[in-house]
MIFI-728091 format. One record per atom (N, C-alpha, C, O): chain; residue in one letter; atom name; x, z, y. Coordinates in Angstrom, 3 decimals, padded with zeros to 6 digits. Example, Ala and Ser with C-alpha at 12.3 -4.5 7.8 and 13.67 -1.06 7.14 Angstrom:
2
 chain res atom     east       up    north
     A   A    N  013.190  007.800 -005.690
     A   A   CA  012.300  007.800 -004.500
     A   A    C  013.200  007.800 -003.300
     A   A    O  014.236  008.465 -003.319
     A   S    N  012.850  007.080 -002.250
     A   S   CA  013.670  007.140 -001.060
     A   S    C  012.900  007.870  000.030
     A   S    O  013.409  008.039  001.138
This chain:
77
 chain res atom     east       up    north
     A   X    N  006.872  014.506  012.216
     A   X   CA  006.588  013.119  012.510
     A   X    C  007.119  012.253  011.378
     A   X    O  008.318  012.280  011.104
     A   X    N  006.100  011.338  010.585
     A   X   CA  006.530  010.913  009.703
     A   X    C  007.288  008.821  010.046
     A   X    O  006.734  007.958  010.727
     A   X    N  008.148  008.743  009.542
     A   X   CA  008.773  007.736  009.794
     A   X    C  007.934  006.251  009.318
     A   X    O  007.174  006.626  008.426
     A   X    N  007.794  005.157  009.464
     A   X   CA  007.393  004.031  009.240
     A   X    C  008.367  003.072  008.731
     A   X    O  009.444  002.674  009.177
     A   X    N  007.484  002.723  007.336
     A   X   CA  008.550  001.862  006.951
     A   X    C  007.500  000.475  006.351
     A   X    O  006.351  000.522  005.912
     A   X    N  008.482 -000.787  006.557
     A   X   CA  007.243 -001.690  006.210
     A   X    C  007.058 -003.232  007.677
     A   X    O  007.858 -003.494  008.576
     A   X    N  006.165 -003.691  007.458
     A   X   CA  005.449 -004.118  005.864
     A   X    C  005.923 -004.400  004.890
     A   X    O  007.099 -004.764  004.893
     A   X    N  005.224 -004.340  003.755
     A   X   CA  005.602 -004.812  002.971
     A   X    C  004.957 -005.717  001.767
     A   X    O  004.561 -005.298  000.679
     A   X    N  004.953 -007.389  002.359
     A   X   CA  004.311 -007.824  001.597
     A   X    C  004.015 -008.341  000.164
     A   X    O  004.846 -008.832 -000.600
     A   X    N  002.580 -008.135 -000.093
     A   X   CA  002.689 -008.032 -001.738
     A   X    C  001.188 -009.221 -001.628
     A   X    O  000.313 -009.173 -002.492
     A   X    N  001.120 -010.160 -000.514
     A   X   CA  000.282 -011.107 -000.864
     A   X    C  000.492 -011.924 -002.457
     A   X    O -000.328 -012.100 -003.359
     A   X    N  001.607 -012.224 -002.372
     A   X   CA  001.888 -013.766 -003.349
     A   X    C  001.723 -012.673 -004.801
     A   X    O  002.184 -013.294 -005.758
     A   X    N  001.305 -011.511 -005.169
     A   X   CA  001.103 -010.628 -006.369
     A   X    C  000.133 -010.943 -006.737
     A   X    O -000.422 -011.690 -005.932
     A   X    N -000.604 -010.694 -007.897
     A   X   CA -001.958 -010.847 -008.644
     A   X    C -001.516 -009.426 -009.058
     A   X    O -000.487 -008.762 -008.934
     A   X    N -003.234 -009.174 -009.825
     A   X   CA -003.279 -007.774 -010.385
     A   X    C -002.312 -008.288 -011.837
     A   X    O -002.280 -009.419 -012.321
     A   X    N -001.463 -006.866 -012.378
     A   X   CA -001.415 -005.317 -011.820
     A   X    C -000.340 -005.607 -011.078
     A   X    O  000.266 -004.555 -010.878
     A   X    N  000.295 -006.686 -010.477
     A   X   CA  001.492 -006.697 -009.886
     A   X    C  001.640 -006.111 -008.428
     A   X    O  002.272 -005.120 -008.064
     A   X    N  001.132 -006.705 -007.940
     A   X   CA  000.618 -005.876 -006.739
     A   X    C  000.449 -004.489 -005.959
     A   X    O  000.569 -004.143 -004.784
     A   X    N  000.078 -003.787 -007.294
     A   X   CA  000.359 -002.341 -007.485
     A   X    C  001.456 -001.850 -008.043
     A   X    O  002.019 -000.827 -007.655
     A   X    N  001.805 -002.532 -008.955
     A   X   CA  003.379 -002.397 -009.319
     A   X    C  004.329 -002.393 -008.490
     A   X    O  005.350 -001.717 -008.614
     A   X    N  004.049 -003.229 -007.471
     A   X   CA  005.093 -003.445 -006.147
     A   X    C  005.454 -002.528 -005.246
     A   X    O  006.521 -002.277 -004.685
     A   X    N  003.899 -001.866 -005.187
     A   X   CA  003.452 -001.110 -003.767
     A   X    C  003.841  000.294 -004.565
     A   X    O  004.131  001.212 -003.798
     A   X    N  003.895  000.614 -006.001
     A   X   CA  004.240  001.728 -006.774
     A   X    C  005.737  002.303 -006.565
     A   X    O  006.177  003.446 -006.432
     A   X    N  006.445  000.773 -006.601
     A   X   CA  007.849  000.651 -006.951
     A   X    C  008.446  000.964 -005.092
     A   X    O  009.442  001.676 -004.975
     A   X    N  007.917  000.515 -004.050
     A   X   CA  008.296  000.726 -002.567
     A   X    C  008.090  001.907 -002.275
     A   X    O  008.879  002.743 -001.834
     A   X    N  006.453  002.037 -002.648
     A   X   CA  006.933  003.754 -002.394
     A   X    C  007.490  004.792 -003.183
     A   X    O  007.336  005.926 -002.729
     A   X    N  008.039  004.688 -004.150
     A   X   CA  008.793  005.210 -005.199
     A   X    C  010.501  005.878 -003.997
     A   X    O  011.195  006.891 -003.907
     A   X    N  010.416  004.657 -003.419
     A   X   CA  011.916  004.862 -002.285
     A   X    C  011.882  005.169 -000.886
     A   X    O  012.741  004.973 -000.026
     A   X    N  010.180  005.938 -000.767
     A   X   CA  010.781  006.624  000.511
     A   X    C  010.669  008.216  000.355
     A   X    O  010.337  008.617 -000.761
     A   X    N  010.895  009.096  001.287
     A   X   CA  010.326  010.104  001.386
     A   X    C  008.935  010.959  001.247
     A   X    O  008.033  010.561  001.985
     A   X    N  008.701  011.824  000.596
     A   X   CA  007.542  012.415  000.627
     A   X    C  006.962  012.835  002.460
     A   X    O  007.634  013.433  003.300
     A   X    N  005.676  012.335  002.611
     A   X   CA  005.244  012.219  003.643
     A   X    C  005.375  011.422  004.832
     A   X    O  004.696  011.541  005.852
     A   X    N  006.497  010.429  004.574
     A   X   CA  006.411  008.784  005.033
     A   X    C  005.659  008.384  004.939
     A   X    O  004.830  008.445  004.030
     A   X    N  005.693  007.495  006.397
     A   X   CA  004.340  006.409  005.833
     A   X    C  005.281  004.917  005.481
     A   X    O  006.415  004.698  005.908
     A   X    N  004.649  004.205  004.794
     A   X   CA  004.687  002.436  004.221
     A   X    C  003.648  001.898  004.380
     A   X    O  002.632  002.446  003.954
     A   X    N  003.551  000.150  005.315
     A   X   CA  002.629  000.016  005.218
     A   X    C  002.617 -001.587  004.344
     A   X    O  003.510 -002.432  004.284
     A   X    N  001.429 -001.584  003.815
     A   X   CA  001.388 -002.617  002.273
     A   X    C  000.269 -004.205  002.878
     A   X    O -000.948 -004.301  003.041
     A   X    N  001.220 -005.055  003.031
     A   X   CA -000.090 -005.963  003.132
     A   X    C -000.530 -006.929  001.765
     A   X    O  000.216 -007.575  001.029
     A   X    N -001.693 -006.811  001.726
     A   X   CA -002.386 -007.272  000.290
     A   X    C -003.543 -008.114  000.561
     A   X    O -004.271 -007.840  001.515
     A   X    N -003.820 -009.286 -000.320
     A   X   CA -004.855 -009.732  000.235
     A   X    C -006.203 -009.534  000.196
     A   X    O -006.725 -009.023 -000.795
     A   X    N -006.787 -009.850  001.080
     A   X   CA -008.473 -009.362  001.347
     A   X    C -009.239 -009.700 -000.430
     A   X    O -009.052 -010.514 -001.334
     A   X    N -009.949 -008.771 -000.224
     A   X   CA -011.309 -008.629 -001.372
     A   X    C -010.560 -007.290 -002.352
     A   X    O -009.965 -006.325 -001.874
     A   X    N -010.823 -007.603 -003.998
     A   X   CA -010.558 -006.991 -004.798
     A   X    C -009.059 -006.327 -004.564
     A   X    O -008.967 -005.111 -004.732
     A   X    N -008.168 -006.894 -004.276
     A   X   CA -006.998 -006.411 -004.490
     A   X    C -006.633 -005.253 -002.984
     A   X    O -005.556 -004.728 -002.702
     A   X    N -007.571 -005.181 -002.467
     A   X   CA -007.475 -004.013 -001.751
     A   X    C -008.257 -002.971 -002.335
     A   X    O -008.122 -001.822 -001.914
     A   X    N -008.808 -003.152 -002.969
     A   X   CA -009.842 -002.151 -003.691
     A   X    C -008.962 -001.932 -005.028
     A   X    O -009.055 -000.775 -005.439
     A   X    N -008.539 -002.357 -005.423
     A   X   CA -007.601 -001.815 -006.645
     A   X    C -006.010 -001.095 -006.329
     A   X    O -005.323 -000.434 -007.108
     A   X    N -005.742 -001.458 -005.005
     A   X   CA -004.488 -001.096 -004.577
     A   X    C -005.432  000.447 -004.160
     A   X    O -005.519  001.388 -004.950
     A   X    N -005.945  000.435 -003.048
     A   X   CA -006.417  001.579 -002.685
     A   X    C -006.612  002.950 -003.822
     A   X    O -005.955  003.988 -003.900
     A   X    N -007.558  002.563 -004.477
     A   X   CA -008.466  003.537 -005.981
     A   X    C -006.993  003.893 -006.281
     A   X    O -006.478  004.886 -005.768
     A   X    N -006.147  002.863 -007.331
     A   X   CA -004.587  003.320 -007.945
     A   X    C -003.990  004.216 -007.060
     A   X    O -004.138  005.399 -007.367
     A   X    N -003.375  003.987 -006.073
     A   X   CA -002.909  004.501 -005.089
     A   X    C -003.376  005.827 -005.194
     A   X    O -003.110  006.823 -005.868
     A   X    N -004.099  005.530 -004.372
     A   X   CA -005.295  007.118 -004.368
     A   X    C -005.191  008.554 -005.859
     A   X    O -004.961  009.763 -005.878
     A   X    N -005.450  007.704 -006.684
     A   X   CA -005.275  007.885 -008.184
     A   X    C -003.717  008.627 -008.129
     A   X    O -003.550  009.836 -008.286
     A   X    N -003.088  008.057 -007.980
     A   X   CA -001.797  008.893 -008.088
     A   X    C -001.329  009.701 -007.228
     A   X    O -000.132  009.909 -007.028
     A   X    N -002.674  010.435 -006.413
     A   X   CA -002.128  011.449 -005.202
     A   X    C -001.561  010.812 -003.931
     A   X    O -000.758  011.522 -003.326
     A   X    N -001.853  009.481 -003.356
     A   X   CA -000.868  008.931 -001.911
     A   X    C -002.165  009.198 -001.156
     A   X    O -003.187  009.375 -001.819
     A   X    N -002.192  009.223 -000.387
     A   X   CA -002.830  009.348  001.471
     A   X    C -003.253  008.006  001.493
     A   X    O -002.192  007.385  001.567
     A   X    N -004.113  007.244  001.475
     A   X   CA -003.908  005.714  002.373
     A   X    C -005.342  005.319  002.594
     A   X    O -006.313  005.509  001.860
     A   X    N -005.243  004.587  004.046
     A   X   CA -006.092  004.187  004.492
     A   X    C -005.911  002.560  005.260
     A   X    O -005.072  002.443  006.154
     A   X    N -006.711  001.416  004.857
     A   X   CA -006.619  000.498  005.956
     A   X    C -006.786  000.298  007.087
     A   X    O -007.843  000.537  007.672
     A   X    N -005.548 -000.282  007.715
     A   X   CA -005.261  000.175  009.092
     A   X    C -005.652 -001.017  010.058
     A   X    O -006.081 -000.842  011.198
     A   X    N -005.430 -002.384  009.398
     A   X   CA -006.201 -003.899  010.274
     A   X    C -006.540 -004.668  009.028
     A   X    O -006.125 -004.442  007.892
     A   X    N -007.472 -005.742  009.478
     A   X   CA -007.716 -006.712  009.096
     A   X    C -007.456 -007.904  009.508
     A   X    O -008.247 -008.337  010.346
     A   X    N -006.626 -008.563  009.202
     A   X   CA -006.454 -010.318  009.825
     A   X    C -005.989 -011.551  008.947
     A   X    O -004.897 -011.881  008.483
     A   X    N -006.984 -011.980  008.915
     A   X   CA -006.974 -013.566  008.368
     A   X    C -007.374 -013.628  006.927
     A   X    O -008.518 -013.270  006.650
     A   X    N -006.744 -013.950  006.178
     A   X   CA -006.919 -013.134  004.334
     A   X    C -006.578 -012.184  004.042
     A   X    O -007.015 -011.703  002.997
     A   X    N -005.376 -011.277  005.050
     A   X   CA -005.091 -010.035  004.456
     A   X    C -005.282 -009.033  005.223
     A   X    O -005.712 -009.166  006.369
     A   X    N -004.953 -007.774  004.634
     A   X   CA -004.979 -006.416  004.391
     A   X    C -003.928 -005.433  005.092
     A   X    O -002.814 -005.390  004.571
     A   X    N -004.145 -004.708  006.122
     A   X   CA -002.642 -003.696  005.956
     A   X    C -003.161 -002.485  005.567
     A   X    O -004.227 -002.013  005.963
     A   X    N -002.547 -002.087  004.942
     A   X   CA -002.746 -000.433  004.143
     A   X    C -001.757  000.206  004.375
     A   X    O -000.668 -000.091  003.883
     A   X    N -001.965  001.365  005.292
     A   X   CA -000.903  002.469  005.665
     A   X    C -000.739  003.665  004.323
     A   X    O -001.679  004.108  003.663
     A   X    N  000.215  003.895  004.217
     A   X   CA  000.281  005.248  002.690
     A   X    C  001.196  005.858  003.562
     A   X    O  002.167  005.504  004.230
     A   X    N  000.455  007.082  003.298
     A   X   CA  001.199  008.600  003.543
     A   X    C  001.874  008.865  001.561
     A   X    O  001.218  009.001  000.528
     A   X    N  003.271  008.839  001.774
     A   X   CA  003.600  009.104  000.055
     A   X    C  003.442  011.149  000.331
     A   X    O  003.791  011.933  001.214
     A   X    N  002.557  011.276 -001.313
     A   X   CA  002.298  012.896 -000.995
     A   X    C  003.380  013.305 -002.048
     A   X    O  004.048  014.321 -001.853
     A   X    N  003.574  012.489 -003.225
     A   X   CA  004.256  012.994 -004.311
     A   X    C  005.579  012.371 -004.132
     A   X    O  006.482  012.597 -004.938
C-alpha cells in the first residue's frame, strides 16, 4: 500500500518551473509513493504529464476543478 503525499501546489509556476517543482517533490519520497501535483488546466498538464512520464513516473489525472489539475504520480525510480 503505497502512502499519499500532497498536494502539492505548483499553480503560481510557468514552464519549465513547474516541472522543476514536481521533479524536485518527488525527488523526496519513496519509490512507489504516490504525490499528488496540482497544475493548471491546458498546456501545463500536458507538459507535466509527457516529462514526468519521460522520466519513468506512473501518473495519471485524478480531478478536474476550476483552472486546475490534480495529477496523482506513482514515483517508479
Amino acid at each position: 500500500m503505497s502512502v499519499m503525499t500532497g498536494p502539492i501546489d505548483l499553480t503560481q509556476y510557468g514552464c519549465p518551473m513547474h516541472y522543476i517543482k514536481a521533479r524536485e517533490a518527488i525527488s523526496k519520497i519513496a519509490p512507489e509513493q504516490d504525490i499528488e501535483l496540482l497544475v493548471n488546466n491546458g498546456d501545463a498538464v500536458n507538459e507535466v504529464l509527457k516529462s514526468l512520464r519521460q522520466d519513468g513516473q506512473q501518473c495519471e489525472v485524478v480531478a478536474e476543478q476550476g483552472l486546475t489539475t490534480t495529477i496523482r504520480v506513482r514515483k517508479k525510480r
